[in-house]
C-alpha positions as semicolon CSV with decimal commas, in nm:
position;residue;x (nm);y (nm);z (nm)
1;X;2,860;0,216;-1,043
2;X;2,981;0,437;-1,296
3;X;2,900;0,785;-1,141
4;X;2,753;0,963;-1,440
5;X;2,449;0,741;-1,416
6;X;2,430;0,846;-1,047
7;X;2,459;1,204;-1,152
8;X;2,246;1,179;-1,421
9;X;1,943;1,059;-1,228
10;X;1,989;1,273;-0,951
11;X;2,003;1,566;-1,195
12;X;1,657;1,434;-1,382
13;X;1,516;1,393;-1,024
14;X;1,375;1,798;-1,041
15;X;1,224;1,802;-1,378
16;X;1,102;1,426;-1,464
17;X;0,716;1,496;-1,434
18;X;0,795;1,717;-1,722
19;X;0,764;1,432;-1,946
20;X;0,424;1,379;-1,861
21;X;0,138;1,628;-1,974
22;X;0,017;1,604;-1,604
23;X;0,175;1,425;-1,386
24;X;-0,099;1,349;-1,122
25;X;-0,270;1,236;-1,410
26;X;-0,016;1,004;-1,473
27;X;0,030;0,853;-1,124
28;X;-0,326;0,777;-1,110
29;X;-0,359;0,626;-1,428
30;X;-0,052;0,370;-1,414
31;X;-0,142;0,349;-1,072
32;X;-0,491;0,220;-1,223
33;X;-0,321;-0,058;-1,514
34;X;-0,015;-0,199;-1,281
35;X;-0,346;-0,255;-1,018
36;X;-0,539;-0,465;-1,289
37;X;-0,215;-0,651;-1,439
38;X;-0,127;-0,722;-1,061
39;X;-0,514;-0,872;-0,946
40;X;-0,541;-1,009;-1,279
41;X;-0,182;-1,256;-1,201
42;X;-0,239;-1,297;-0,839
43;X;-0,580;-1,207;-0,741
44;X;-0,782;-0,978;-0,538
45;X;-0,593;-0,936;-0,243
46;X;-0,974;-0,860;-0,075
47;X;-0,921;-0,710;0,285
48;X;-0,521;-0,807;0,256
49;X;-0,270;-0,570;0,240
50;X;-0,059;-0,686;-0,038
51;X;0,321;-0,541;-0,037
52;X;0,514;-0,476;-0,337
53;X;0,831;-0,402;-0,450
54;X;0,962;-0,092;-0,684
55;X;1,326;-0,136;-0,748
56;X;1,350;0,190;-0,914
57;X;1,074;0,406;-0,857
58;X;1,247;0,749;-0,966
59;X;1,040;1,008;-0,840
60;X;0,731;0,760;-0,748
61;X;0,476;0,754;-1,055
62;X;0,390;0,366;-1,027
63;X;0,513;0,349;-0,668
64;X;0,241;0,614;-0,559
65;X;-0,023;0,500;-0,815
66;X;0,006;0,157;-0,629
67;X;-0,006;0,301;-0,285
68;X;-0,349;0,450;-0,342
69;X;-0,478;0,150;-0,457
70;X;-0,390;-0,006;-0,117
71;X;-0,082;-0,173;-0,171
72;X;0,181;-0,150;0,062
73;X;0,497;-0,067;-0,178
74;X;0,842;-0,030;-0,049
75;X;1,010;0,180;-0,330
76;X;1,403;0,180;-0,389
77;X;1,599;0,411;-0,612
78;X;2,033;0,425;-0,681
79;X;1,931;0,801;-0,697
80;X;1,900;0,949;-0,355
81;X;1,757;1,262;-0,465
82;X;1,485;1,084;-0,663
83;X;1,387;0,875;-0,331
84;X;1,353;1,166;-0,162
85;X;1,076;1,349;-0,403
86;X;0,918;1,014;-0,454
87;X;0,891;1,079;-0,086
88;X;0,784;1,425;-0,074
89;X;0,487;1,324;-0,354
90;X;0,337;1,040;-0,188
91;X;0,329;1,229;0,153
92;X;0,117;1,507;-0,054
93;X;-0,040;1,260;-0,250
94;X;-0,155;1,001;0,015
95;X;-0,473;0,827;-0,027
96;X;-0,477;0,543;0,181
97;X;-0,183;0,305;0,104
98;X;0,170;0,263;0,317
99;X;0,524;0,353;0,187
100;X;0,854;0,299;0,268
101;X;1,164;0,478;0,034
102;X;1,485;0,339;0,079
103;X;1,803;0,443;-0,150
104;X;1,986;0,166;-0,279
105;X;2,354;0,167;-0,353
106;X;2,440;-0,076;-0,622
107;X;2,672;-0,137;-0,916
108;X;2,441;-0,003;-1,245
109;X;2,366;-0,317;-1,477
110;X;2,051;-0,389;-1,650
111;X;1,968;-0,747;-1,576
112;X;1,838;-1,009;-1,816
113;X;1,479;-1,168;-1,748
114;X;1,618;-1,518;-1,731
115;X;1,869;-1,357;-1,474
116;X;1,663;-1,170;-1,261
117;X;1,407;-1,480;-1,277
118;X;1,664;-1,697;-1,082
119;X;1,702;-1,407;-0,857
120;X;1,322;-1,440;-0,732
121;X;1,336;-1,798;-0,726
122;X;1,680;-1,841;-0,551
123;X;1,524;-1,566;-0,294
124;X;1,218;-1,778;-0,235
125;X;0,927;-1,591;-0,488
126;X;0,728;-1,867;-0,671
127;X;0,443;-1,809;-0,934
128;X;0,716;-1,566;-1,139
129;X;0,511;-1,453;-1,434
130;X;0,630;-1,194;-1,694
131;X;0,401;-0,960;-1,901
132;X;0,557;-0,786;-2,165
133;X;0,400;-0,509;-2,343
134;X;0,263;-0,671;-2,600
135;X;0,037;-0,882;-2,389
136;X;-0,026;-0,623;-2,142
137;X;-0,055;-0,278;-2,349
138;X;0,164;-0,131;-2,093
139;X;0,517;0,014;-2,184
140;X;0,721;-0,204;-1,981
141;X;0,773;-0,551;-1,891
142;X;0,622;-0,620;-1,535
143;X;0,683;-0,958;-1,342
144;X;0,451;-1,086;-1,068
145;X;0,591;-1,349;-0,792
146;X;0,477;-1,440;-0,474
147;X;0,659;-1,533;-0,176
148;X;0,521;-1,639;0,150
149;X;0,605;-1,519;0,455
């Protein structure tokens, strides 16, 4: 990985709920739309704790949003310092959801859907659905997959 990428998301680690006119705000609100595109591809997971995966969950806005809604989210970051206040924030912030942070070291490439689509299926995930903002309203493309265990 190119280390200015590293550096730069370390460095944006400190001041990245600036971009948001409130923050909590934010986290509870994303939180609230990744929650209905989620139940609305897989279901209701009723009195199941369903676990997710954020592979990069900067400073925790979705991560955490999830968590409160019950899910079970284990959030990964190449930025170590942005693990570690996605950390601090969901410790503060805890409703009644789990967490687990893990920094990830990995070579920086943005993947393709069709690539990271054989990724799920060649690790076992089935049902792989994409929504893409224009379907969803959201800003980014979300996939759902499920994988038994």
């Amino acid at each position: 990985m190119d280390q200015s990428v590293l550096v730069f998301y370390d460095n944006l680690a400190e001041d990245y709920h600036l971009i948001f006119h409130d923050w909590k705000h934010a986290v509870s609100v994303q939180g609230e739309v990744l929650n209905g595109i989620i139940c609305s591809k897989v279901g209701s997971p009723g009195n199941e704790v369903m676990s997710l995966l954020d592979c990069s969950c900067g400073i925790g806005t979705q991560a955490i949003g999830l968590a409160n809604h019950g899910f079970k989210v284990t959030a990964t970051d190449l930025s170590p310092v942005s693990v570690e206040r996605a950390k601090k924030h969901f410790l503060l912030q805890q409703e009644n959801g789990q967490w687990i942070t893990k920094h990830s070291k990995t070579r920086y490439r943005a993947l393709l859907r069709d690539e990271f689509t054989h990724m799920l299926s060649a690790a076992g995930f089935s049902d792989i659905e994409w929504c893409m903002p224009s379907e969803s309203g959201y800003y980014q493309p979300i996939v759902t997959a499920r994988k038994k265990l």
